[in-house]
C-alpha positions as CSV (number, residue, x, y, z in Angstrom):
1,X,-10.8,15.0,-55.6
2,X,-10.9,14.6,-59.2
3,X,-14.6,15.3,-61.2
4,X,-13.9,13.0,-64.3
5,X,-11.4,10.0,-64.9
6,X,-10.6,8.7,-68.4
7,X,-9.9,5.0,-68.0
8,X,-7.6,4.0,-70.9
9,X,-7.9,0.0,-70.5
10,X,-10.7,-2.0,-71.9
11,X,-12.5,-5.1,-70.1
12,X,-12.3,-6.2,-66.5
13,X,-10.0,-3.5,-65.1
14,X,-12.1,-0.8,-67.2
15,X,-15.2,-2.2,-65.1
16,X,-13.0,-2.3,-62.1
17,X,-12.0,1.4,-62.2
18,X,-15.3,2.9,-63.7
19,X,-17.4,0.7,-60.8
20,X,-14.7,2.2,-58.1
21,X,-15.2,5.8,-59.4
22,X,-19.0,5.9,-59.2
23,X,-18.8,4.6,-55.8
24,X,-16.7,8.0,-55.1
25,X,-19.3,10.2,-57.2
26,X,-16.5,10.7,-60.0
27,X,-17.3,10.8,-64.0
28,X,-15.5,8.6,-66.0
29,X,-14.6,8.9,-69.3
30,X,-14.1,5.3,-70.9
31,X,-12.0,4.7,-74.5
32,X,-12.9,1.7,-76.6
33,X,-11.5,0.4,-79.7
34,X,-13.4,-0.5,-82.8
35,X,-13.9,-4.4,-81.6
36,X,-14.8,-3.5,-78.2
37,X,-17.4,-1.1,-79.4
38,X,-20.6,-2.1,-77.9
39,X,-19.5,-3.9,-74.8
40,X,-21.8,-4.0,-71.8
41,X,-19.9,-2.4,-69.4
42,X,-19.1,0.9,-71.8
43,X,-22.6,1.4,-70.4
44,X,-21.6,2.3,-66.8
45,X,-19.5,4.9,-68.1
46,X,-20.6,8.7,-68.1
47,X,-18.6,9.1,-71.9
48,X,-17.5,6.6,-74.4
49,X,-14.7,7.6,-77.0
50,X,-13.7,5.7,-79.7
51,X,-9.5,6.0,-80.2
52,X,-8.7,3.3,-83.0
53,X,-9.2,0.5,-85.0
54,X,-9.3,-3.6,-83.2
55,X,-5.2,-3.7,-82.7
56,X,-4.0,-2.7,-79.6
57,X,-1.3,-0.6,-81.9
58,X,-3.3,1.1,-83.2
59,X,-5.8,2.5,-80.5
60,X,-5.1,1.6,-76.4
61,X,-1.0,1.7,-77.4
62,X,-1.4,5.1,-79.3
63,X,-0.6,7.2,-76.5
64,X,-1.7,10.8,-78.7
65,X,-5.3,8.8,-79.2
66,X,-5.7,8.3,-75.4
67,X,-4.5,12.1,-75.4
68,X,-6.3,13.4,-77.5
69,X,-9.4,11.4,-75.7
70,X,-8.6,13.3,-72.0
71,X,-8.9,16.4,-73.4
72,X,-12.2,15.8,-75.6
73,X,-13.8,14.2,-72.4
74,X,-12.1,17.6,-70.1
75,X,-11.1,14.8,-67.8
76,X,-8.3,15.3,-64.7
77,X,-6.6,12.6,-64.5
78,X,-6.2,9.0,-66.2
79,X,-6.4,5.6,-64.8
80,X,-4.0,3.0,-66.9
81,X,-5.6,-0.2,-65.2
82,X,-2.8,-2.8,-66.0
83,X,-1.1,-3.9,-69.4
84,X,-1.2,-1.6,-72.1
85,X,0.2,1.8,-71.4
86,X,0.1,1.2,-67.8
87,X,3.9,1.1,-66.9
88,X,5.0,3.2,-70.0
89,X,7.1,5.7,-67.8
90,X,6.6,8.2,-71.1
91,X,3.2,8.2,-71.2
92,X,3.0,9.2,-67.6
93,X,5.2,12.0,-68.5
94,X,3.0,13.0,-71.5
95,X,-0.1,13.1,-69.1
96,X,1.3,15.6,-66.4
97,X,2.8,17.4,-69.1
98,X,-0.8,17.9,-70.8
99,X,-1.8,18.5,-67.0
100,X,-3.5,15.3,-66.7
101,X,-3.1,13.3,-63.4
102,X,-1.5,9.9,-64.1
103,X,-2.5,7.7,-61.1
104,X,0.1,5.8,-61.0
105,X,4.0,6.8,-59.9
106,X,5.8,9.5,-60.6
107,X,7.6,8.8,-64.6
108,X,10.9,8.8,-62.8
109,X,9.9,5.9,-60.6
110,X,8.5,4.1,-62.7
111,X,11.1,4.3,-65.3
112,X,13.8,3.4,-62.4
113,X,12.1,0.2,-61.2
114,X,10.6,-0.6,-64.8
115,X,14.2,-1.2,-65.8
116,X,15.2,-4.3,-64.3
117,X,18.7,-3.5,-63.8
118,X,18.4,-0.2,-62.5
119,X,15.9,-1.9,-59.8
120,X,18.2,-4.4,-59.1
121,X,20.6,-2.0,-58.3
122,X,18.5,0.1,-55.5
123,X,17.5,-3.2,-54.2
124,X,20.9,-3.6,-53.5
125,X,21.6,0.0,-52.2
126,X,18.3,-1.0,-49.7
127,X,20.1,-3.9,-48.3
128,X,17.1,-6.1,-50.6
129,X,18.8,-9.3,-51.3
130,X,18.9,-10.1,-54.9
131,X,19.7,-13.0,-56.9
132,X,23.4,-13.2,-57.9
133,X,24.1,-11.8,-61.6
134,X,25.6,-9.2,-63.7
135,X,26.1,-5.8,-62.3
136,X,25.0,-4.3,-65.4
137,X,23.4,-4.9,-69.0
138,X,25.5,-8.1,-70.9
139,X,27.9,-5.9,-73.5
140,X,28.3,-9.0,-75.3
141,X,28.4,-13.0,-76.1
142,X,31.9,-13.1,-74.8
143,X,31.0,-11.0,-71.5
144,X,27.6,-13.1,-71.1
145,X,30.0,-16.5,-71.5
146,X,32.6,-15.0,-68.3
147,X,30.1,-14.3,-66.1
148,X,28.0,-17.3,-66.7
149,X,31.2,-18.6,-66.0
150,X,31.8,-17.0,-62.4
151,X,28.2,-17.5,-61.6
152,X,27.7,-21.1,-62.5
153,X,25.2,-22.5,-64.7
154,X,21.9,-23.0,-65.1
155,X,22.1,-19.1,-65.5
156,X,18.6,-17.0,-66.7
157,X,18.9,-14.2,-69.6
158,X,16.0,-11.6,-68.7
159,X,15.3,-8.5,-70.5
160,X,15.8,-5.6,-68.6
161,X,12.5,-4.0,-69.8
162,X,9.0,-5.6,-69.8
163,X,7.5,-8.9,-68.5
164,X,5.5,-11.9,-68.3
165,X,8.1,-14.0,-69.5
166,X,9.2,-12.3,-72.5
167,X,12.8,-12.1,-73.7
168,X,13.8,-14.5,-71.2
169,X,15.5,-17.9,-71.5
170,X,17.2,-20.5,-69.1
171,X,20.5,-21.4,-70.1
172,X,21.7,-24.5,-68.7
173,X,25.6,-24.9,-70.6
174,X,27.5,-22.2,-72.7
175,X,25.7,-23.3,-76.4
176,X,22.4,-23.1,-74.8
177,X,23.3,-19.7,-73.6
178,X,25.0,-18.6,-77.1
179,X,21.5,-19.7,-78.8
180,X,19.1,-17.9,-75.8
181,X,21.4,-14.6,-75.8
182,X,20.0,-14.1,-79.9
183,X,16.7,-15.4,-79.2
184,X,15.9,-13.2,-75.9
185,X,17.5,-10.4,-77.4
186,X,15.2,-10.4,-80.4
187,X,11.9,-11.1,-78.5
188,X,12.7,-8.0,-76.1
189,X,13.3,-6.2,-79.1
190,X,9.9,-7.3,-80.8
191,X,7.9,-6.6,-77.5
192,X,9.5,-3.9,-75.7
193,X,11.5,-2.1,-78.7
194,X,14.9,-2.5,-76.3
195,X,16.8,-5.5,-76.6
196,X,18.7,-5.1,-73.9
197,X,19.3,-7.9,-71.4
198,X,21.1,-9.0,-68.1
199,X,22.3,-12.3,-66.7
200,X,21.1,-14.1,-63.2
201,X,22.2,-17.5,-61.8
202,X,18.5,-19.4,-62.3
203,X,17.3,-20.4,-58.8
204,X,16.0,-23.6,-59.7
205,X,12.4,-25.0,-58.3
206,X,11.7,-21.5,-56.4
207,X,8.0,-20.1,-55.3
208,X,7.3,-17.0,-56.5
209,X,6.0,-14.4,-53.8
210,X,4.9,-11.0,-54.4
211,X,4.1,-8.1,-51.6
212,X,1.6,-5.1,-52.4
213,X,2.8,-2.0,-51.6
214,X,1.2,1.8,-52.2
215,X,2.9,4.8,-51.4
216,X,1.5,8.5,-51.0
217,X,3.0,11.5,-52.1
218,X,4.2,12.8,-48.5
219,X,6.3,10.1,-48.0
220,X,4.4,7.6,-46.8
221,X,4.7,4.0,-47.4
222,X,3.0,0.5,-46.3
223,X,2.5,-2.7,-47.5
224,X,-0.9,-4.7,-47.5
225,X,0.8,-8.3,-47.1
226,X,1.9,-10.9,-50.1
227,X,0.3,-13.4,-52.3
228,X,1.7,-16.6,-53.4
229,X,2.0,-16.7,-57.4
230,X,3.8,-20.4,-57.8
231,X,1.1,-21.7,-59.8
232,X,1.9,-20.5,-63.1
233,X,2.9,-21.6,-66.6
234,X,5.5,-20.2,-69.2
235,X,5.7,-17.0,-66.7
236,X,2.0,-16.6,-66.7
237,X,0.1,-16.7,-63.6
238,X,-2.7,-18.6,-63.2
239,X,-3.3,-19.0,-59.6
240,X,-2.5,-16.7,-56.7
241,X,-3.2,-16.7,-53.1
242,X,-2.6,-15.0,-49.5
243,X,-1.1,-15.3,-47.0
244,X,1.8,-17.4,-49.0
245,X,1.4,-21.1,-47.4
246,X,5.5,-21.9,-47.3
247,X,6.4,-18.7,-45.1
248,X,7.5,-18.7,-42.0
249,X,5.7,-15.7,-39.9
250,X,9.6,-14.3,-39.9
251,X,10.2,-14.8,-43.2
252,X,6.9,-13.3,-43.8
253,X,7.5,-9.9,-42.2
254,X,11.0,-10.0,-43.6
255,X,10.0,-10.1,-47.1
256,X,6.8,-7.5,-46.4
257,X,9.7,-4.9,-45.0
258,X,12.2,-5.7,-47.7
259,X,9.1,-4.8,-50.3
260,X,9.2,-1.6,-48.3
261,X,12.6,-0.5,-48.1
262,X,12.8,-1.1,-52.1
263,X,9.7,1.7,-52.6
264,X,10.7,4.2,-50.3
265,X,14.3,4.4,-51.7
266,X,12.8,4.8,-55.4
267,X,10.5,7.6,-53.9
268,X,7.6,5.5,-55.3
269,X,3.7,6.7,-54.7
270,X,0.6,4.8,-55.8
271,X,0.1,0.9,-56.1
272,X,3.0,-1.3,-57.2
273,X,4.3,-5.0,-56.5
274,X,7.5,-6.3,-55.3
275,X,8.5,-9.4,-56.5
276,X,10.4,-12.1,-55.5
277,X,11.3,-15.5,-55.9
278,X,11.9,-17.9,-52.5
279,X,14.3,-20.6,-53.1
280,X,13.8,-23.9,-51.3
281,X,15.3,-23.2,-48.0
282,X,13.0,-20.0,-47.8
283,X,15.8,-17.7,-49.0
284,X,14.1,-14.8,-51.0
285,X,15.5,-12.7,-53.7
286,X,14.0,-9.6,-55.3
287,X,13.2,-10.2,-58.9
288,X,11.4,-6.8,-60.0
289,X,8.7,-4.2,-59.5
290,X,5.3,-3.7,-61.2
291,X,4.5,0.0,-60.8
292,X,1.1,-0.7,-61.4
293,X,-2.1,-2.7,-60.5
294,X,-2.0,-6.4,-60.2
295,X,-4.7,-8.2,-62.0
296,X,-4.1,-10.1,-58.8
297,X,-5.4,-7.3,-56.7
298,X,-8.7,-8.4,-55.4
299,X,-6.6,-11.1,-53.5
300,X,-5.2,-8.5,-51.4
301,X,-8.7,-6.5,-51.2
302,X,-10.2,-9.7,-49.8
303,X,-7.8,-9.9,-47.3
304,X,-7.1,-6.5,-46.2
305,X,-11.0,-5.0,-46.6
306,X,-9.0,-2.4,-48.4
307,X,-10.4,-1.0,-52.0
308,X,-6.7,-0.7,-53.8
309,X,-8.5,1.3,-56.9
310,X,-10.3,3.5,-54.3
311,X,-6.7,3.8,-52.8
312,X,-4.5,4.8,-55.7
313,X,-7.5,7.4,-56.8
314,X,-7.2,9.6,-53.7
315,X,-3.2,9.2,-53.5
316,X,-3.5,10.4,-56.5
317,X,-5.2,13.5,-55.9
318,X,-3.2,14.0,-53.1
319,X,-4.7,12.4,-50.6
320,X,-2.5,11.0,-47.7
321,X,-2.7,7.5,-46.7
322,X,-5.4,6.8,-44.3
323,X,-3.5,4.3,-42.7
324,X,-0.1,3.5,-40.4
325,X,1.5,0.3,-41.0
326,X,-0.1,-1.7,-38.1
327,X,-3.6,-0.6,-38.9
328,X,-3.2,-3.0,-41.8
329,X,-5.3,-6.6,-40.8
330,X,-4.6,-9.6,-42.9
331,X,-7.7,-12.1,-42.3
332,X,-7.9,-15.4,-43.5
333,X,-7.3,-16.9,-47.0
334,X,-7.8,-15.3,-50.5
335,X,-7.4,-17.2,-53.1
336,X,-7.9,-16.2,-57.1
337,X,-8.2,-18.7,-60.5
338,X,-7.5,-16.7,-63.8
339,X,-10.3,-17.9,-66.3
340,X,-9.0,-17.4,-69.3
341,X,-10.4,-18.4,-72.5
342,X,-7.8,-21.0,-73.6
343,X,-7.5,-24.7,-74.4
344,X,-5.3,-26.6,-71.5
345,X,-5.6,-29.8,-73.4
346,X,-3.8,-28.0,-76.4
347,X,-1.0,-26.1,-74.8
348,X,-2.8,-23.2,-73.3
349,X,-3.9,-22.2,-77.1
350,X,-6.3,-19.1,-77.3
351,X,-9.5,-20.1,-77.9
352,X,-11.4,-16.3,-78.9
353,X,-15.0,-16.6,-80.2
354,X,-18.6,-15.8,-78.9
355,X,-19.6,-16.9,-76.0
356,X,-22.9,-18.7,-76.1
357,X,-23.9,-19.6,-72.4
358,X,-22.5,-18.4,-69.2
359,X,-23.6,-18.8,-65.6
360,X,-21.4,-16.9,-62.7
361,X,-21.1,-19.0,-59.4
362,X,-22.2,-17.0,-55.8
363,X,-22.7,-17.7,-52.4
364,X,-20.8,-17.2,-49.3
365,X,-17.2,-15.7,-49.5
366,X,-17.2,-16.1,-53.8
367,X,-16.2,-13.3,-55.9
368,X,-16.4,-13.0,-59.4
369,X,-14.4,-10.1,-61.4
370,X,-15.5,-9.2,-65.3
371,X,-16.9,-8.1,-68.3
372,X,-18.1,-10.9,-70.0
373,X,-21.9,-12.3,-70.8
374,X,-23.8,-14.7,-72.9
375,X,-23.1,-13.2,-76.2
376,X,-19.8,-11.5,-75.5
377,X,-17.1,-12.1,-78.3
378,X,-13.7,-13.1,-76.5
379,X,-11.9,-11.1,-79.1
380,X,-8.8,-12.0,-81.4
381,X,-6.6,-9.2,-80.6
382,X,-6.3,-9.0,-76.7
383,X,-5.7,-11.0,-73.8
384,X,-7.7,-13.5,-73.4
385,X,-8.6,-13.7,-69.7
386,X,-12.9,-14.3,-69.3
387,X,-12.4,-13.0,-65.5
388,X,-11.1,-13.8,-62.5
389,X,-13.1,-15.9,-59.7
390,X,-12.3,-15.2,-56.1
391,X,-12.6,-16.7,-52.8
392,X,-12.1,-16.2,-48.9
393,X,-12.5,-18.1,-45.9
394,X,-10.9,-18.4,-42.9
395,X,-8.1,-21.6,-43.6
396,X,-6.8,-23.1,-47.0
397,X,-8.2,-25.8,-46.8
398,X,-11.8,-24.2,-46.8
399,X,-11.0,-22.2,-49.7
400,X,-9.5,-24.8,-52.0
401,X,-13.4,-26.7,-51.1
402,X,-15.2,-23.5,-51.8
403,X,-12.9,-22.6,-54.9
404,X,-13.7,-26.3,-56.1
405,X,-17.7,-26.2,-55.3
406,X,-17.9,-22.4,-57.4
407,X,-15.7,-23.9,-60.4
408,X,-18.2,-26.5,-60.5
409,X,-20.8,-23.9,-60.5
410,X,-19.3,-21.3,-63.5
411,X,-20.6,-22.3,-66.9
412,X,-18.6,-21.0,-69.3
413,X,-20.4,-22.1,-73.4
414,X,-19.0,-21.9,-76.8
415,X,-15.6,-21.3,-75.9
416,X,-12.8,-23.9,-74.2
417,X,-11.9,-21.7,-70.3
418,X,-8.6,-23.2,-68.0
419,X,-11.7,-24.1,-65.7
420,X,-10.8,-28.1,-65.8
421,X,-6.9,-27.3,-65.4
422,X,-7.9,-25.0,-62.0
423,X,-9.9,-28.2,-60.7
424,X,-6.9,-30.3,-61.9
425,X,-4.8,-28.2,-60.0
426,X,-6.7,-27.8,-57.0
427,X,-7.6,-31.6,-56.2
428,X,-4.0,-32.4,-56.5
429,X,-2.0,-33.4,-54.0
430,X,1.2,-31.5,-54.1
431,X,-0.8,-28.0,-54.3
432,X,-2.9,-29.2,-51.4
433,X,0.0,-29.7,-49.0
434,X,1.9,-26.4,-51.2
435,X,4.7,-28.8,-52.6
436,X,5.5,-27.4,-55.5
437,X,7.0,-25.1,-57.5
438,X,6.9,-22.4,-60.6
439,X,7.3,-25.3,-63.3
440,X,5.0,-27.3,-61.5
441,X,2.2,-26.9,-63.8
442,X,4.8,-27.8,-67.0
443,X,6.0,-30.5,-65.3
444,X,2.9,-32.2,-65.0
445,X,0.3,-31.3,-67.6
446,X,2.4,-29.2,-70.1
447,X,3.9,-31.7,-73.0
């Protein structure tokens, strides 16, 4: 087992890793940039190293800084939490290169199934179904236009690299897709410095459904169930849930073996997440793969009893997975609201500034995950999420009444949260009885 653990992710996943190690007796090593100098939970940490300046460019992107950081704090091995460098299939390399433990999957896997296409392709190979689309990267307008063609429209452009959303656009006739080929081109470009993009016949009013997976390095593979991700707003997840309330228990252990099949023939180890998309007749399609931690994680933890961060630390160091497939419980319902520290009334706009009062809900089956406190600054330059608040009880409908009664408790001062839109959400009728669908949320309260 590993003596010290640089964490190279601020906020609530830092917390989340540097909590996890101290439970295993393991030193941590945790990196801050110039703005997040001075947080609270820097304090749980055995070493604090400063790697930049407020931009993310310029300090928890700089993949020499967080380097350079390991070998100052003589760690053995990093923890990318989520976001930032966390799927960057390079800086994995770059870490067992320095001989540094990534805990995460292998570079090669990750840079297989972090490229759309190529994932898309060994779902196929796995017998995974996907949803019809190009059988490669589009070449150009005029081969985008014939298979749109073949496919039939509405058709989605996707960039094969990256996520949440960005450098994709739904094309619904040819002009729409001549105009979103040049605009999804340029905003992969911008965000993932690859413009490259691929074309998929858009499954229209689809849930989305995801299934955690972790893998060992001899071999071994299992899932740990699926959450339900519908509720979710320009790509953005805002709610999630398990077990997912429209699948059928067949459909249910089809998907969770599908999930699988995908890992094992990318020779994946560590965390990731399947992801799929379940049309209205319960068809599911593979979408993609995060090879990394969810921010949705604790959903599954709550389910499963089973400490994911604990998990990927000791596959990391070698450790093989304690379990077999049907060890793996799922017990009653998990469900998890995003708090982020935005402005639902005005388009979801950030909302960053110092947080003047703050009150954390409790009581039986309530978790709360993050950093935050009364006089935290929700800064400029990162994501904006204040934490994530948890419940589980035995049906749905007790946790949508608990999730309700705890929103009502958690105080949030000086900054606008998504707490009204979650109790919007929550009390409505079409999320109570799970009638709805991925644009649900801009169908009804998004202008």
């Amino acid at each position: 087992m590993f003596q010290r653990i640089l964490v190279a992710n601020r906020g609530e996943i830092a917390l989340r890793v540097i909590r996890a190690c101290r439970e295993l007796g393991i030193e941590t090593v945790a990196v801050c940039s110039e703005a997040d100098r001075g947080a609270a939970y820097l304090q749980l940490a055995d070493q604090v190293i400063c790697i930049g300046p407020p931009r993310a460019s310029e300090s928890y992107l700089r993949i020499d800084r967080v380097i350079s950081a390991a070998e100052v704090g003589n760690v053995q091995a990093i923890h990318p939490g989520y976001g930032f460098l966390s799927e960057n299939a390079d800086f994995a390399d770059v870490c067992r290169s320095c001989n540094i433990e990534f805990i995460g999957p292998s570079h090669e896997a990750m840079a297989l199934v972090g490229d759309k296409n190529s994932a898309r392709r060994i779902a196929k190979q796995a017998g995974v179904p996907t949803v019809p689309g190009s059988e490669g990267l589009i070449e150009s307008e005029a081969h985008a236009l014939q298979l749109a063609r073949e496919i039939g429209f509405p058709v989605l452009i996707k960039a094969s690299a990256g996520g949440g959303g960005r450098g994709m656009r739904v094309a619904v006739n040819e002009l729409a897709l001549k105009n979103g080929l040049q605009q999804a081109q340029a905003e992969a470009e911008a965000a993932f410095g690859c413009a490259d993009i691929y074309l998929e016949k858009y499954v229209e009013h689809p849930r989305h459904v995801e299934v955690q997976v972790i893998g060992d390095q001899h071999g071994n593979v299992v899932h740990l169930w699926e959450r339900d991700c519908t509720m979710q707003r320009r790509h953005q997840k805002l709610i999630e849930e398990s077990p997912a309330p429209t699948l059928t228990p067949e459909k249910r252990a089809a998907v969770c073996e599908a999930a699988v099949r995908l890992v094992k023939a990318a020779n994946y180890s560590n965390a990731g997440t399947v992801e799929f998309i379940v049309d209205q007749k319960g068809n599911f399609y593979f979408i993609e793969v995060n090879a990394r931690i969810q921010v949705e994680h604790p959903v599954t933890e709550l389910v499963t009893g089973i400490d994911l961060i604990k998990a990927q630390i000791r596959v990391a160091a070698g450790e093989p997975l304690p379990w077999k497939q049907e060890d793996i419980k799922h017990r009653g319902v998990a469900m998890e609201c995003r708090i982020n520290a935005e402005d639902p009334d005005k388009n979801f706009r950030p909302t960053p500034g110092p947080i003047t009062g703050f009150y954390a809900p409790g009581g039986f089956g309530v978790r709360w995950d993050s950093h935050v406190y009364a006089g935290y600054t929700v800064s400029p330059h990162y994501d904006s999420m204040i934490g994530k608040l948890l419940v589980h009880q035995p049906t749905r409908e007790e946790a949508i009444a608990c999730m309700l009664r705890a929103l009502s408790e958690l105080r949030i001062e000086g900054v606008k949260s998504t707490v009204p839109i979650h109790q919007k959400i929550l009390a409505h009728e079409a999320f109570r009885t799970s009638r709805t669908d991925t644009t649900f949320i801009e169908r009804t309260w998004v202008s």
